[in-house]
C-alpha positions in Angstrom: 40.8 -217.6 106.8 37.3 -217.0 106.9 34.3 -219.0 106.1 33.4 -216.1 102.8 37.4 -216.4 101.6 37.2 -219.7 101.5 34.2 -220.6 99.5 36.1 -217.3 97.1 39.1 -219.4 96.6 37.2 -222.7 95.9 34.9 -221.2 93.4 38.0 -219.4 91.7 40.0 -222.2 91.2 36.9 -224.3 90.2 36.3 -221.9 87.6 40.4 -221.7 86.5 40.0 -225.6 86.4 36.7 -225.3 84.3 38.3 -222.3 82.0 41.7 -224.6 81.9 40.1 -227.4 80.5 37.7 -225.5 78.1 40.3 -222.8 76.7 42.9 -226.4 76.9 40.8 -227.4 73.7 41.7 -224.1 72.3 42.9 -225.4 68.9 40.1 -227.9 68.7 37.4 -225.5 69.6 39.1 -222.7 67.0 39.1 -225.5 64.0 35.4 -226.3 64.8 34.2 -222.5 65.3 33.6 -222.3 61.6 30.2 -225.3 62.1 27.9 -225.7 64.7 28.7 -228.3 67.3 27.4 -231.9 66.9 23.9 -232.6 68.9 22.6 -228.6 68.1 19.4 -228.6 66.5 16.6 -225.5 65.3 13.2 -226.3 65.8 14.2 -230.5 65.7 16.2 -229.7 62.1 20.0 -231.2 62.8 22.4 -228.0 62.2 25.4 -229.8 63.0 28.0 -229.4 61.0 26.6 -226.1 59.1 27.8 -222.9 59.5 25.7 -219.9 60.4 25.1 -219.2 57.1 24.1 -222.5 56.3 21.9 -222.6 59.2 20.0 -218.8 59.0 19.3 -220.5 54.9 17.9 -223.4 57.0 15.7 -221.1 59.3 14.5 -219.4 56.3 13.3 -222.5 54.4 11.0 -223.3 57.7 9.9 -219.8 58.4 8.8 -220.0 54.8 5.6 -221.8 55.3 5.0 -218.9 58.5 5.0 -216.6 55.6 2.9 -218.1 53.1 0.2 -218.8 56.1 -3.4 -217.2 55.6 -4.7 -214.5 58.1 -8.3 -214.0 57.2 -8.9 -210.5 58.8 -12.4 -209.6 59.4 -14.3 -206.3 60.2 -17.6 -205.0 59.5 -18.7 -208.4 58.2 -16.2 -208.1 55.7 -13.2 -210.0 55.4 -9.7 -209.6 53.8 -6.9 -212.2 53.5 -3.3 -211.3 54.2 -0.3 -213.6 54.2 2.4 -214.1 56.7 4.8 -212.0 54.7 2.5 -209.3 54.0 2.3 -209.0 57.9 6.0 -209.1 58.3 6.4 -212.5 60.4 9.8 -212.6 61.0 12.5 -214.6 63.3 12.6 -212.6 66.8 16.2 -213.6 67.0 19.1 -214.3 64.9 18.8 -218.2 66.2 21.4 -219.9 63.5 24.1 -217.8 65.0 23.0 -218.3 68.5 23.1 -222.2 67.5 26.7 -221.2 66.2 27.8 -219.7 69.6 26.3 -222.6 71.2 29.6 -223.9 73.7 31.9 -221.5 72.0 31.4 -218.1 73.2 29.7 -216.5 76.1 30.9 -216.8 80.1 33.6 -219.9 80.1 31.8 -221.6 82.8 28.9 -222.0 80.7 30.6 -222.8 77.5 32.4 -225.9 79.4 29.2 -227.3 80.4 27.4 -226.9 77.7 30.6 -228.6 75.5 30.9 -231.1 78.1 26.8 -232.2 77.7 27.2 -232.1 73.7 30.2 -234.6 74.2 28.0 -237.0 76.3 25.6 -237.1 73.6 22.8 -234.4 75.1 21.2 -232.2 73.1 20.4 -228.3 72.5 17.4 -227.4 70.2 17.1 -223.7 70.1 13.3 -223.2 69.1 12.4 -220.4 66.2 10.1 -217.1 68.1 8.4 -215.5 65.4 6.4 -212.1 65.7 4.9 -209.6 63.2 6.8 -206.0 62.4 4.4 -203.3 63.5 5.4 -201.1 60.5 4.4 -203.6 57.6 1.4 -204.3 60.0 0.3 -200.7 59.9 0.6 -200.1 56.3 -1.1 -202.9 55.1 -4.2 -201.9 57.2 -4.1 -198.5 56.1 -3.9 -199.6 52.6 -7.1 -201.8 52.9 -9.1 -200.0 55.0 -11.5 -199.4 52.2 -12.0 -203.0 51.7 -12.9 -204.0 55.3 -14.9 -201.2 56.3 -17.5 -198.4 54.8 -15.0 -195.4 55.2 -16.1 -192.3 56.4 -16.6 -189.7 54.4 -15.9 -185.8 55.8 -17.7 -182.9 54.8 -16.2 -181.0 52.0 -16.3 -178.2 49.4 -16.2 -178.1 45.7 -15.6 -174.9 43.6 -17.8 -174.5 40.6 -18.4 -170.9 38.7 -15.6 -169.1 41.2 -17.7 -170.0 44.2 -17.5 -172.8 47.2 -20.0 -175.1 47.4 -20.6 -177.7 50.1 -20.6 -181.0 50.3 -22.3 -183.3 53.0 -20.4 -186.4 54.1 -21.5 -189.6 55.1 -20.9 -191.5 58.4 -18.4 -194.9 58.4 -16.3 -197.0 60.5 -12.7 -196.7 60.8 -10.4 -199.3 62.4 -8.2 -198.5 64.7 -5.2 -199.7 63.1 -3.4 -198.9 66.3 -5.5 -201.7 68.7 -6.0 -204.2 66.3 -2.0 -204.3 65.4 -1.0 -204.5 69.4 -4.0 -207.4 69.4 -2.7 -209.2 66.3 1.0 -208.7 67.0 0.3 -210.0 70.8 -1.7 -213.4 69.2 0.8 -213.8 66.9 3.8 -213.9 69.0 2.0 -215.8 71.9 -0.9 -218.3 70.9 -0.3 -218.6 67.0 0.3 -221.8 66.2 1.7 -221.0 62.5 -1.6 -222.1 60.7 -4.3 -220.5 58.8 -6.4 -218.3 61.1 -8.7 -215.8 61.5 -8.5 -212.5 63.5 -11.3 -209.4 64.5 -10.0 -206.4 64.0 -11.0 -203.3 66.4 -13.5 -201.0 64.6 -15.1 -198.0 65.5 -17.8 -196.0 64.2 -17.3 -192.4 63.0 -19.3 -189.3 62.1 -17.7 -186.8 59.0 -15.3 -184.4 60.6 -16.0 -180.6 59.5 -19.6 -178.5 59.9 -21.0 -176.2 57.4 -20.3 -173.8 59.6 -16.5 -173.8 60.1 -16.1 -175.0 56.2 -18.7 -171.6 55.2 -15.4 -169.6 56.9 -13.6 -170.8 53.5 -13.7 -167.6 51.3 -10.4 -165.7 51.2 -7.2 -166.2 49.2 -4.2 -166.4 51.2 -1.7 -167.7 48.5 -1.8 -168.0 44.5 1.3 -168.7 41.9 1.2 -169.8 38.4 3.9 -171.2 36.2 3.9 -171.4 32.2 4.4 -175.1 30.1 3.5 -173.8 27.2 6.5 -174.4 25.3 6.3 -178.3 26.6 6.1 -181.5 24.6 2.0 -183.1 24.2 3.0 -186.0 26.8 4.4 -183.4 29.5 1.6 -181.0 29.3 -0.3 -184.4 29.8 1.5 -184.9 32.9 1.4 -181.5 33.9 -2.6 -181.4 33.7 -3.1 -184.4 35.6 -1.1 -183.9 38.4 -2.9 -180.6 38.7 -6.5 -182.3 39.0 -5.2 -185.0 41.5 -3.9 -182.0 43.9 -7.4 -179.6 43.2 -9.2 -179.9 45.4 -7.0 -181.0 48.5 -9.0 -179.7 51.8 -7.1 -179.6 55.3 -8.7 -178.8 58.2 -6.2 -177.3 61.1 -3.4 -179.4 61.8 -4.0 -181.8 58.9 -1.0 -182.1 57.0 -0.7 -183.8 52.9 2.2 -185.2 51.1 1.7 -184.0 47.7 3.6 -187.5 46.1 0.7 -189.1 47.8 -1.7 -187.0 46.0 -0.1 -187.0 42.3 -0.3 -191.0 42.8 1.9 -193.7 41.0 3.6 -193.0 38.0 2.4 -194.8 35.3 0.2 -195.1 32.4 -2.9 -196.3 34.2 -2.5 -193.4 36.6 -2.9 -191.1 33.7 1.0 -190.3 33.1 2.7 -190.2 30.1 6.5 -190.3 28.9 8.6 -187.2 29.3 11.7 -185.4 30.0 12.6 -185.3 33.8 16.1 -185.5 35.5 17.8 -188.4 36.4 21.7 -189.0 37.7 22.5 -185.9 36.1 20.5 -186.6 32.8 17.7 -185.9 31.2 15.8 -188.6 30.3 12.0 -190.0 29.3 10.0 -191.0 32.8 6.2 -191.6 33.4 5.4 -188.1 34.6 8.5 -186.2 33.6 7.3 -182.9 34.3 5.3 -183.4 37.6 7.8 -181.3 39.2 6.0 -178.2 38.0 3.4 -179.5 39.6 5.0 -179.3 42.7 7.2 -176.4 42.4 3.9 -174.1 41.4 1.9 -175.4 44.8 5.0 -174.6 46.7 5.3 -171.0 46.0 1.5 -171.0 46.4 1.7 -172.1 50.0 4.6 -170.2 50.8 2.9 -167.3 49.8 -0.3 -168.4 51.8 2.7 -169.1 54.8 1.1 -172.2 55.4 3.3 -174.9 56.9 6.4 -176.6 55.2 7.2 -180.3 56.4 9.1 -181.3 53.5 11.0 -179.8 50.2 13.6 -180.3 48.1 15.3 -179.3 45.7 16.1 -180.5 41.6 19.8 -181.5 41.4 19.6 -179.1 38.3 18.3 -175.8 37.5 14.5 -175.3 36.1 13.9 -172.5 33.8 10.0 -172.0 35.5 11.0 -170.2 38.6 13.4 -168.5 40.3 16.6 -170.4 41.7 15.5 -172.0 45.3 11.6 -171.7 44.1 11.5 -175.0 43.3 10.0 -178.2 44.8 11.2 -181.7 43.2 9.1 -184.8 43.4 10.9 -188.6 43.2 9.1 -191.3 44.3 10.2 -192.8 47.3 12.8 -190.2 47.3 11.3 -186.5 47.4 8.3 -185.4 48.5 6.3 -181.9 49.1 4.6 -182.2 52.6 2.8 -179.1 54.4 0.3 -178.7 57.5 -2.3 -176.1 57.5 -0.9 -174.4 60.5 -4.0 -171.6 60.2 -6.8 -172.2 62.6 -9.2 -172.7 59.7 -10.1 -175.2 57.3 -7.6 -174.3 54.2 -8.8 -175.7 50.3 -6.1 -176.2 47.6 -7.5 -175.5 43.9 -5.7 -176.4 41.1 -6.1 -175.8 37.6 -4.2 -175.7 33.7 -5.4 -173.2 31.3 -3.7 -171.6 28.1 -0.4 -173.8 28.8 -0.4 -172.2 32.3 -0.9 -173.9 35.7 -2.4 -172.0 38.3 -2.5 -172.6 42.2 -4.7 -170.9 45.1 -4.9 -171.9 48.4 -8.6 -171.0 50.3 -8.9 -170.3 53.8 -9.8 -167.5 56.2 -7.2 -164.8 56.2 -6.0 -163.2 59.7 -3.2 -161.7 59.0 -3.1 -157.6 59.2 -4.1 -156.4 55.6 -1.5 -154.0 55.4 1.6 -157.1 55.9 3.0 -158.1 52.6 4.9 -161.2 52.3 7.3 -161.3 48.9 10.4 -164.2 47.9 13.5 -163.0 46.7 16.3 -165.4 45.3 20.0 -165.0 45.5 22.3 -166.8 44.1 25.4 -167.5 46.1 28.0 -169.4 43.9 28.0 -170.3 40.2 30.1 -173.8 39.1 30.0 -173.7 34.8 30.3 -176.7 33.2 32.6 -178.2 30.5 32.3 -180.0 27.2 32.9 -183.8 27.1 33.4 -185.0 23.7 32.7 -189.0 23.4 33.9 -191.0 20.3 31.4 -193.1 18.4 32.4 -196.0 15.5 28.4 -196.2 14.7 28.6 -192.7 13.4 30.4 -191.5 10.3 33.6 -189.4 10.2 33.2 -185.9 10.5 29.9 -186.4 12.0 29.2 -184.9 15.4 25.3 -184.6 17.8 25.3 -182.7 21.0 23.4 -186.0 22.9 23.1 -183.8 26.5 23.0 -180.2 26.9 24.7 -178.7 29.7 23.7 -177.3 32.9 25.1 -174.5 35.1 25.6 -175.4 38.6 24.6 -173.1 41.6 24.4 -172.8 45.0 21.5 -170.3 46.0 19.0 -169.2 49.1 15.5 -168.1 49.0 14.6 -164.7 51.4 11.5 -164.0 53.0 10.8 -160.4 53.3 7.8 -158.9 55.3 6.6 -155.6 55.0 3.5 -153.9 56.9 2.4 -150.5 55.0 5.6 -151.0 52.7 8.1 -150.8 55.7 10.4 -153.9 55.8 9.8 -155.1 59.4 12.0 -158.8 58.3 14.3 -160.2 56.2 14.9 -164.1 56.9 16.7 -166.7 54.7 13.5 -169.5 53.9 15.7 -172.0 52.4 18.8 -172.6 50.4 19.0 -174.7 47.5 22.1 -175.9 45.3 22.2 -177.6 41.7 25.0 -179.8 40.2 26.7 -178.9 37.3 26.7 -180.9 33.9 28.5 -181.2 31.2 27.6 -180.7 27.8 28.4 -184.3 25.6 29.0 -184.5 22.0 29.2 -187.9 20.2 32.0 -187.8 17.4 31.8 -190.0 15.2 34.8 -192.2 14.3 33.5 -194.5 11.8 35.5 -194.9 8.4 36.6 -197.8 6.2 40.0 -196.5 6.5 42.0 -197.3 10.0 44.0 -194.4 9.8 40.9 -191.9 9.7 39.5 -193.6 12.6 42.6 -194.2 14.4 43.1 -190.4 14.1 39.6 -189.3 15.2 40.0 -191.2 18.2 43.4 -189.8 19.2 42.1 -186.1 18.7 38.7 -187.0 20.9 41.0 -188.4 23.4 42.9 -185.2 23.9 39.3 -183.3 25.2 40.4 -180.1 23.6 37.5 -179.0 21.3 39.8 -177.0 19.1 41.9 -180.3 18.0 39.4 -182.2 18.0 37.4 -179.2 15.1 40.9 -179.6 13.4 41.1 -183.6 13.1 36.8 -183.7 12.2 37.3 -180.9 9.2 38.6 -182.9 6.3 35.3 -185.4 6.8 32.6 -183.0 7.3 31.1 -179.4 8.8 33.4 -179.4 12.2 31.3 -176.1 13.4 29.2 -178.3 15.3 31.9 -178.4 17.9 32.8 -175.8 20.5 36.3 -174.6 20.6 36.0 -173.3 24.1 34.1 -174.7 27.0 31.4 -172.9 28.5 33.0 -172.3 31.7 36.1 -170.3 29.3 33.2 -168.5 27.2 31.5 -167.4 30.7 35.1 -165.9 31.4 35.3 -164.7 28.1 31.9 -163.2 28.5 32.1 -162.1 32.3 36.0 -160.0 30.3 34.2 -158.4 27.9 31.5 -157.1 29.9 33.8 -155.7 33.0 36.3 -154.1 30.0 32.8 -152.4 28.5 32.1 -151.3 31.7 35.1 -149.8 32.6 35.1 -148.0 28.7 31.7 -146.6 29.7 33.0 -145.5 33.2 36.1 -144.1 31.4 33.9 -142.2 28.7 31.8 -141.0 31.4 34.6 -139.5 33.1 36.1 -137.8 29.9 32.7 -136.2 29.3 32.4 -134.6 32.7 35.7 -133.1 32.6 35.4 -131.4 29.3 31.9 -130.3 30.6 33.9 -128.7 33.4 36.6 -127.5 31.6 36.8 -123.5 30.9 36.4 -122.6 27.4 
């Protein structure tokens, strides 16, 4: 046997020894898995005895005062203050279950010993490495850039009397959010010591982006679309105006992109937003800004017309009676968003504008394109889903009584073409997007309410069965049963859809008749 064999074989069996006597507690070390083992410590805190859970609470309570420490951050002669949390300090590692695992799992040699010290009264603190996310880092920066530092203005335009005027900007400083968060992150996760401190941030100074010249190029109208709300409530016209005048105005120069929920701002009073209609889980309802949407939806077709970039669109989850099907652009904040990039080569400037119950869109740029090439939208529907009636009983409400409390919408599923002509020849015909919208019911509340059990009893049977015409039968001795549909509107849309393929083939029929007595010899 050689030398190299017989250190193998020594080593093995020293290990089957050392896995023997460790996996030979098994049933001791499987009743204690559930705690941490006696002598284990975080940070000096004794977490023997607690499980994991117990322990990460533990953590939490002592990374607590990490996150309620001050970082004065300074720039410019300025200075802000930002806790701990709103930097994002966190635990690098999940250290209560690593204290958990401690002599329990992991290579068996290791596992031994470290059991084996614990037993002779040693022990294992596991110390707490915090660091700050990068994300939460970032935002916050960006977010108070205006409070550290004189911000740079670009050159701009304005548009009074149907004309572009310019608009000198003023030279700033900018941090460079990406420097000063590798900096800070680096201090924090090496020399902080987890007290109130103060940090420099990287700042550089920055002229206004844009000369007269290039912004003078401004002057041609690549994309317009308009949209009525005159039939809206006072509070959505509200909204509908003042999301308009925080998009007018938007100027991109090339490659510059916007995010259109950025622009419209928060939704709420102080932002200028009122109460109003707007869709939510399948409902309408009354939201700060219900209405933006047509906001959106107008700038969209604008753009797309102007065949300006499109980042980022989605559609309602039901039908809106402004525009075509697939036209539409929904904002939901934090959930939908309309995001485009001027992709031209020029500076691009978005006006917006409400007059006589109308919203109106142009975008401004330099056109290139061939002055022959038309660009035009065409929807198409694809599918149709109809809805139903759902009939709800209601005690608060008199017998007999019944209130359509949400209309209905018809579902569909639906695509958006792009057709491009040059001197009115088609040269392409390209699906842009596809868009579908659920279907929802409509609801009526019938009311049940009587002084007699019986009535009530009865009402609530018929509503049960969901069939409109029993339900007409069971309300008519109480009051006006009219009020409720006998047929859904999915059966009246195939009632409809009958009619109008057995009046076609009537007309087809009379239409045949007429041509053969024209042809027939007198």
């Amino acid at each position: 046997m050689n030398k190299n064999m017989k250190k193998s074989l020594i080593l093995s069996a020293f290990l089957m020894m050392a896995g023997g006597l460790f996996f030979g507690q098994s049933v001791e070390a499987k009743a204690a898995d559930a705690t941490i083992a006696k002598g284990v410590t975080i940070e000096g805190m004794d977490v023997s005895g607690l499980t994991a859970s117990e322990a990460s609470e533990k953590v939490g309570d002592y990374l607590a005062s990490f996150e309620q420490a001050t970082f004065t951050l300074n720039a410019e002669g300025k200075s802000i203050d930002a806790t701990g949390a709103e930097l994002g300090i966190h635990s690098l590692t999940d250290v209560a279950a690593q204290a958990a695992d401690y002599g329990k799992k992991g290579n068996p040699l290791a596992c031994y010993m470290a059991s084996t010290d614990l037993k002779a009264g040693k022990t294992k603190d596991f110390g707490v490495s915090v660091a700050a996310d990068i994300h939460t880092m970032k935002t916050f920066l960006s977010e108070h850039e205006e409070d550290l530092v004189t911000v740079v203005v670009n050159n701009g335009l304005k548009r009074e009397n149907g004309a572009f005027v310019y608009v000198p900007g003023t030279a700033g400083k900018k941090i460079l959010i990406n420097e000063s968060v590798a900096s800070t992150a680096d201090f924090i996760l090496k020399d902080w010591d987890g007290n109130d401190c103060e940090i420099d941030l990287e700042v550089v100074s920055k002229e206004p982006e844009g000369s007269e010249e290039e912004l003078k190029s401004v002057q041609d109208l690549l994309g317009s679309f308009n949209t009525n709300f005159g039939s809206s409530t006072t509070p959505r016209g509200i909204n509908v105006a003042n999301g308009t005048s925080k998009v007018d105005g938007t100027l991109l120069y090339p490659g510059e992109s916007a995010s259109v929920e950025e622009k419209l701002g928060a939704m709420t009073a102080a932002n200028g937003y009122a109460p109003a209609p707007s869709y939510e889980n399948g409902k309408t309802v009354d939201t700060y800004g219900g209405g933006i949407c047509q906001v959106s939806t107008t700038l969209y077709n604008a753009l797309i017309r102007a065949e300006l970039q499109i980042d980022e669109r989605s559609a309602h989850s039901m039908v809106v009676g402004y525009v075509d099907l697939s036209m539409d652009a929904a904002i939901a904040e934090g959930v939908k968003d309309l995001k485009f990039t001027n992709n031209t080569d020029y500076p691009i400037y978005v006006e917006g504008y409400t007059e006589g119950g109308n919203v109106y869109f142009n975008v401004w740029g330099k056109e290139t394109r061939d002055p022959n090439r038309e660009v035009s939208f065409v929807s198409e529907t694809l599918a149709v889903t109809y809805p139903g009636n759902v009939f709800e009983p209601h005690p608060e409400l008199p017998a007999g009584a019944s209130v359509l409390v949400e209309k209905a919408h018809t579902g569909y599923k639906a695509r958006l073409w792009k057709i491009v002509t040059v001197n009115g020849q088609e040269v392409s015909r390209d699906v842009f997007n596809t868009s579908s919208y659920r279907a929802t019911n409509n609801v009526y509340a019938v009311g049940t309410g009587s002084d007699n059990p019986d009535v009530t009893n009865a009402l609530n049977a018929a509503v049960a069965t969901q069939n409109g015409g029993e339900i007409a039968n069971a309300v008519s001795p109480y009051g006006d049963a009219s009020g409720i549909p006998t047929v859904s509107p999915a059966e009246q849309a195939a009632i409809d859809a009958q009619a109008a393929a057995d009046a076609a083939a009537q007309a087809a029929a009379e239409a045949a008749a007429a041509q053969a007595a024209e042809g027939a010899t007198p």
